[in-house]
C-alpha positions in Angstrom: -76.6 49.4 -25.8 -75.4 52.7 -27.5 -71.8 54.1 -27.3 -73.1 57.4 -26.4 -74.8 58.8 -23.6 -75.8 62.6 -24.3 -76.3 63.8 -20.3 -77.6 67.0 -20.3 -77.3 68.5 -16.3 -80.6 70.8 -15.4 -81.4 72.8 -12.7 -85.0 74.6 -12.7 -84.3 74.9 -16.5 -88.1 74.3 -17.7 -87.5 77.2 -20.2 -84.5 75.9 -21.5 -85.6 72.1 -21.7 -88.8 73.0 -23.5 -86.6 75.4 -26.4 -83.8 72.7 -26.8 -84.6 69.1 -26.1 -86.4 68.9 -29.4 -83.1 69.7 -31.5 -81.5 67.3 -29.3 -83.6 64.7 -29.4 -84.0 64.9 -33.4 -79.9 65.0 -33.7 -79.1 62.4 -31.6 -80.1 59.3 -33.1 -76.8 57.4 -32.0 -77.0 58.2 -28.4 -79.0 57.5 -25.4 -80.5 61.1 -23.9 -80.5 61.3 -20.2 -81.5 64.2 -18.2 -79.6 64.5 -14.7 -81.7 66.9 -12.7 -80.2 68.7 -9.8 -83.5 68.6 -7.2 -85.4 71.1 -9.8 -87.8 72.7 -7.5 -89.9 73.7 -10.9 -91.7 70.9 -13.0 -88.8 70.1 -15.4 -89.0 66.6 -14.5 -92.7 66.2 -15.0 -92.4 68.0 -17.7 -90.1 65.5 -19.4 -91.5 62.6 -18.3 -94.8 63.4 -20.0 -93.3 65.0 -23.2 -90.2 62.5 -23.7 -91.1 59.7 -22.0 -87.6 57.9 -23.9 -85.1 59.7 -22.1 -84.1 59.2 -18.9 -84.1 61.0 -15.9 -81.6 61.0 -13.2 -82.6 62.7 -10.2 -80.0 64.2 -7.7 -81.0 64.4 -4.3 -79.9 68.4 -4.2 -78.6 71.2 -6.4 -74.9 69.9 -6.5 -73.8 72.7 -9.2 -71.9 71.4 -12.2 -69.3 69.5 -11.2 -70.9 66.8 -7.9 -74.0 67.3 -10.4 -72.7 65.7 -13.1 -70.1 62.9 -10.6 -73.4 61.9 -8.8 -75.5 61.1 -12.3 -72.9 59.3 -13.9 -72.5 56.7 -11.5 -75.6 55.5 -13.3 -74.4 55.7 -17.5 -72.5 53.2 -18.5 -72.5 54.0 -21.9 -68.7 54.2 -23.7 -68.5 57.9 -24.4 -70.2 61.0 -22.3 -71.4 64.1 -24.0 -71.9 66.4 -21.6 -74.6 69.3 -22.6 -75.8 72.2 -21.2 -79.4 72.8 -21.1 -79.1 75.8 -23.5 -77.6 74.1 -26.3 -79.0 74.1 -29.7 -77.2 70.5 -31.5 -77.8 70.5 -35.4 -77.7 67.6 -37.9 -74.5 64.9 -37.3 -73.1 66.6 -35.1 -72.5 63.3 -33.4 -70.9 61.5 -35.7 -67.5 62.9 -36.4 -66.9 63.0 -32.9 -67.4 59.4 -32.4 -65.1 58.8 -35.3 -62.5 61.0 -33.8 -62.6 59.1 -30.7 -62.5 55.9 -32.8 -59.1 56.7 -34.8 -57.1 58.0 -32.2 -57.3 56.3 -29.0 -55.4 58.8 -27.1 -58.3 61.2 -27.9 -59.6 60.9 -24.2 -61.5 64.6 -25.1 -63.4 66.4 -27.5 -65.1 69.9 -27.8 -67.1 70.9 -30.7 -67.5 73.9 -32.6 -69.2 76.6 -30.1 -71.0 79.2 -31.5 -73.4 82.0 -30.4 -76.8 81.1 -30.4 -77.9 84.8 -30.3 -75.5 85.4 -33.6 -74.9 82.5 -35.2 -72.0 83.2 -37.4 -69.6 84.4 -34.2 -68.1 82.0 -31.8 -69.3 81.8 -28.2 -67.3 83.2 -25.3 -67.4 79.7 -23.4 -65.5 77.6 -25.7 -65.1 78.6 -29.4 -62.7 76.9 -30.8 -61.0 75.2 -28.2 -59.5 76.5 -24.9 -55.7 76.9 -23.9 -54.6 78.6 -21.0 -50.7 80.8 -20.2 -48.3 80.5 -18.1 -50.1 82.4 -15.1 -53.7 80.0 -15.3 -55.5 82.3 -17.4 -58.4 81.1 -20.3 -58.8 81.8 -23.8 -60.0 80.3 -27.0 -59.2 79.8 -31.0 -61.6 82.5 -31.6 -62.3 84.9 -28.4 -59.6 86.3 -26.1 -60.9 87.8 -23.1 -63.9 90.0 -24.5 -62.9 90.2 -28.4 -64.9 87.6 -30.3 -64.0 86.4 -33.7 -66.7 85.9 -36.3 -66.2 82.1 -37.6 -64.8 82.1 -41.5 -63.3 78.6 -41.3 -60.1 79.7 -40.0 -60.5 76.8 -37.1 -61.7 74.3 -39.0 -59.5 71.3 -38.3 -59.7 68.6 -35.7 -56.7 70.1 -33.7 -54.8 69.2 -30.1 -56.0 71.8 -27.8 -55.6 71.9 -23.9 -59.4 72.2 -22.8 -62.8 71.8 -24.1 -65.7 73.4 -22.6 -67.9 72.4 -19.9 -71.1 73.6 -22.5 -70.6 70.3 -24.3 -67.9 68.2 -23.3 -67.4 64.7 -24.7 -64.8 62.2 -22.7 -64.5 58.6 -22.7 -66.4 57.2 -19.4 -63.0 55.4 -18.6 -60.8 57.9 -18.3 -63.8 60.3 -16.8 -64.1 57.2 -14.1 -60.2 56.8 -14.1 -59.4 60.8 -13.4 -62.4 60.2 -10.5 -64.3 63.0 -12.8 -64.7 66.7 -11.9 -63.3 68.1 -8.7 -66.3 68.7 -6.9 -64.6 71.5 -4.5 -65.0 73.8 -7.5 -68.7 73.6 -7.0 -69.3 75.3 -10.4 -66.4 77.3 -13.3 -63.3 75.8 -14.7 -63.9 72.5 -13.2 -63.8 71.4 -16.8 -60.0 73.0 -17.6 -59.1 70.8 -14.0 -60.2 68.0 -15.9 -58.5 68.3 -18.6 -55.5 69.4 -17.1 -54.9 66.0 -15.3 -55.4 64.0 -18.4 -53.2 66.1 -19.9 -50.5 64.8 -17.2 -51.6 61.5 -17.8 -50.5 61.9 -21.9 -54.2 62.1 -22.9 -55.2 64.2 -25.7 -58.0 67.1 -25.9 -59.4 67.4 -29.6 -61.1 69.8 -30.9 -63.3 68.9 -33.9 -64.9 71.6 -36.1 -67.3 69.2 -38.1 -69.8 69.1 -34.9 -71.1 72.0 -34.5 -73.4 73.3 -31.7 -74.9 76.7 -30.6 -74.5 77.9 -26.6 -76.8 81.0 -25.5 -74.3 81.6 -22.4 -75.2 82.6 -18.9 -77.8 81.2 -18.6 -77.2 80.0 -15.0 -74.6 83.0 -13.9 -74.4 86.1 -16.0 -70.7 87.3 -16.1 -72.0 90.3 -14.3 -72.8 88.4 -11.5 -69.8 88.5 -8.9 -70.6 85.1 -7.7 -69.4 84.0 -10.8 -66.4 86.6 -10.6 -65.2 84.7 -7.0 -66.0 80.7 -8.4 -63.4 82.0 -11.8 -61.0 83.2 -9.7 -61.1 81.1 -6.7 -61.2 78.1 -8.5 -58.2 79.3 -11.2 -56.0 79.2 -8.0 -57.4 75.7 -6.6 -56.6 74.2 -10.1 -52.9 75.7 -10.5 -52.3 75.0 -6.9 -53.5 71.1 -8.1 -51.8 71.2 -11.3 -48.8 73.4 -11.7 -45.7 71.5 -12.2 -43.1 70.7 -9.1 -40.6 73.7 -9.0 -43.0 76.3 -11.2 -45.5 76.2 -8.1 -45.1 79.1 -6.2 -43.1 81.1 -8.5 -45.9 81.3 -11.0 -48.2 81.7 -8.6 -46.8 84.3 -7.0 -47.1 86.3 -10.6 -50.5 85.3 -11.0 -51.9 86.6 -7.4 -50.2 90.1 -8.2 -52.0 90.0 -11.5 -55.4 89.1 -9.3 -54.5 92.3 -7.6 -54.5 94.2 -10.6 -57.7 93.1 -11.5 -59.1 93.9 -8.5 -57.8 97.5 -9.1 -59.2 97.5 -12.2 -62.7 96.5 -10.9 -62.2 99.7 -8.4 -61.2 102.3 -11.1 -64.9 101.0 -12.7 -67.1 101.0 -9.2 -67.5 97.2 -9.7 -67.0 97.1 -5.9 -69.1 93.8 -5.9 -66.4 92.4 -8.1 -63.5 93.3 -6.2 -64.5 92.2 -2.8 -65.0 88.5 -4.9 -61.6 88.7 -6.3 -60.4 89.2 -2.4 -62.9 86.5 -1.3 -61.5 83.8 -3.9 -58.3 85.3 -2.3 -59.2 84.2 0.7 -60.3 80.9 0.0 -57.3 80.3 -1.9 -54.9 80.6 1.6 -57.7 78.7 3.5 -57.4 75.9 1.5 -53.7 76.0 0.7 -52.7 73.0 2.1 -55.8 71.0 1.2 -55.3 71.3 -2.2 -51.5 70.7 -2.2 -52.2 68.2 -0.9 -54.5 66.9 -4.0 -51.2 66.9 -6.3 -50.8 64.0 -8.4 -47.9 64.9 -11.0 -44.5 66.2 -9.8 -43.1 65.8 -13.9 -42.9 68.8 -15.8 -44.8 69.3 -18.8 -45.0 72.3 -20.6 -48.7 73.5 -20.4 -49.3 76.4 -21.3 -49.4 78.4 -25.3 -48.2 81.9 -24.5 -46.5 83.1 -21.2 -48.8 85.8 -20.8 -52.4 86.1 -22.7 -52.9 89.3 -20.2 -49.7 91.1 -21.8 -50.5 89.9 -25.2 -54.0 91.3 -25.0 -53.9 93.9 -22.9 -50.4 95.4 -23.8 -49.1 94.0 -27.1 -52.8 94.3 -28.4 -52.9 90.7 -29.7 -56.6 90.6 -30.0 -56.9 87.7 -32.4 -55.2 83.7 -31.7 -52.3 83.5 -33.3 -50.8 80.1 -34.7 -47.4 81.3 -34.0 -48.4 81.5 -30.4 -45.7 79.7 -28.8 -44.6 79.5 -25.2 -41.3 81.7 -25.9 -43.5 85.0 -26.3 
């Protein structure tokens, strides 16, 4: 049996199977290819079965988003290490490889993200990913290479196999025993950031996230929610609060969240002042949730140690204030 299980999770993604299965499937030598479809109601499964009759299909028995999606197919790989792909990802030559050794040296690697690029310009990063996530103080997202909306063109300057704190749900590689061990993605979260949840509790657990620039893959983005969709506005910032509300260390709970539902506001007010009304009314929706489920998600707490999570206190002051558009390498936790 191979080592590697490439799972790539597909919902009415026809399109997208027939325009990247073929640079998986010539890149991937190492691993075995499974498709885990989530009750396509087009003919993507046909469709594979009579153009790549060697991988295998795992079929869901509804559209379970992201995170059930992918809990409910792999139940059924037992290879050693997952790579999880989206279904409009473009792989290129080896970029399995030094992944497998990175796991292979360090076995605290539990893990890894590749290089994320733009598949619609090539030599930039992509916004879901880039170089490896991190996240502040307050439960807020960014990359080595895009903060927010500014983008960095890639000239090398991440090229190492550094620690980060999350790897992107676009193609995500973790060890099945610690995916099994960590019970896998929190499927309340449906769909968004149920990858940074992940990686968050191995990070309690003294795991280690990698990020390894030798791999390289290209991500269109989007291609299931745009970011102007403000469904995908409510599942960000609903699920931001589930996961700090899981996560947070004991006695930086409600203090930090307290900041961060003021800075929801503000956001909010800032959808207002640009008539994204549809926006707004799904930052006070994921509100919403957040209280309804308050106690069910406390209740999901695991680690009551404190360990210093976050890069910067506040990406939003950086960014928006201090005008730190570019990641820093002195970012540090005291800023």
């Amino acid at each position: 049996m191979k080592n590697i299980a490439v799972v790539i999770l597909n919902w009415n993604g026809k399109a997208l199977l027939e325009k990247f299965l073929p640079s998986v499937t010539k890149y991937s030598p190492e691993a075995e290819i499974y498709v885990a479809d989530n009750a396509s109601t087009d003919d993507s499964v046909a469709f594979i079965r009579k153009n790549y009759p060697d991988i295998k299909i795992i079929e869901n028995t509804s559209n379970f988003g992201y995170a059930k999606g992918y809990n409910e197919s792999l139940a059924f790989v037992e290879e050693d290490i997952y790579a999880l792909v989206n279904s409009d990802v473009e792989v290129t030559e080896g970029w399995l490889e030094p992944v497998i050794e990175l796991f292979e040296k360090d076995s605290e690697t539990a893990i890894v993200q590749p290089k994320i690029l733009d598949y619609k310009n090539k030599t930039c990063f992509e916004y879901a990913g880039a170089a490896g996530g991190f996240i502040d103080k307050y439960g807020f997202p960014f990359c080595r290479g895009r903060i927010f909306e500014t983008i960095e063109e890639d000239r090398g300057q991440y090229d190492d196999t550094s620690e980060i704190f999350w790897a992107s749900g676009a193609c995500f590689f973790i060890r099945k025993d610690v995916y099994r061990e960590l019970r896998g993605f929190d499927e309340d979260f449906f769909a968004h950031q149920e990858e940074i949840d992940l990686c968050w509790r191995a990070f309690n657990k003294n795991y280690k996230v990698r990020f390894c620039s030798e791999s390289v893959i290209y991500h269109v983005g989007g291609a299931t929610l745009a970011n102007s969709n403000p469904r995908k506005t409510f599942l960000n910032f609903r699920n931001s609060l589930w996961m700090m509300l899981k996560n947070l260390p004991a006695g930086k709970l409600f203090p930090v969240l307290f900041v961060r539902l003021w800075q929801d506001g503000l956001a909010g007010i800032k959808f207002v002042s640009q008539g994204q009304f549809l926006h707004f009314w799904a930052v006070l929706k994921a509100h919403f949730y957040f209280y309804l489920k308050l106690f069910y998600f406390l209740n999901k707490r695991e680690s009551k140690k404190y360990k210093n999570y976050y890069k910067v206190k506040s990406i939003v002051y950086l960014y928006f204030v201090k005008k730190g558009r570019i990641f820093d390498s002195k970012f540090n936790n005291s800023l």
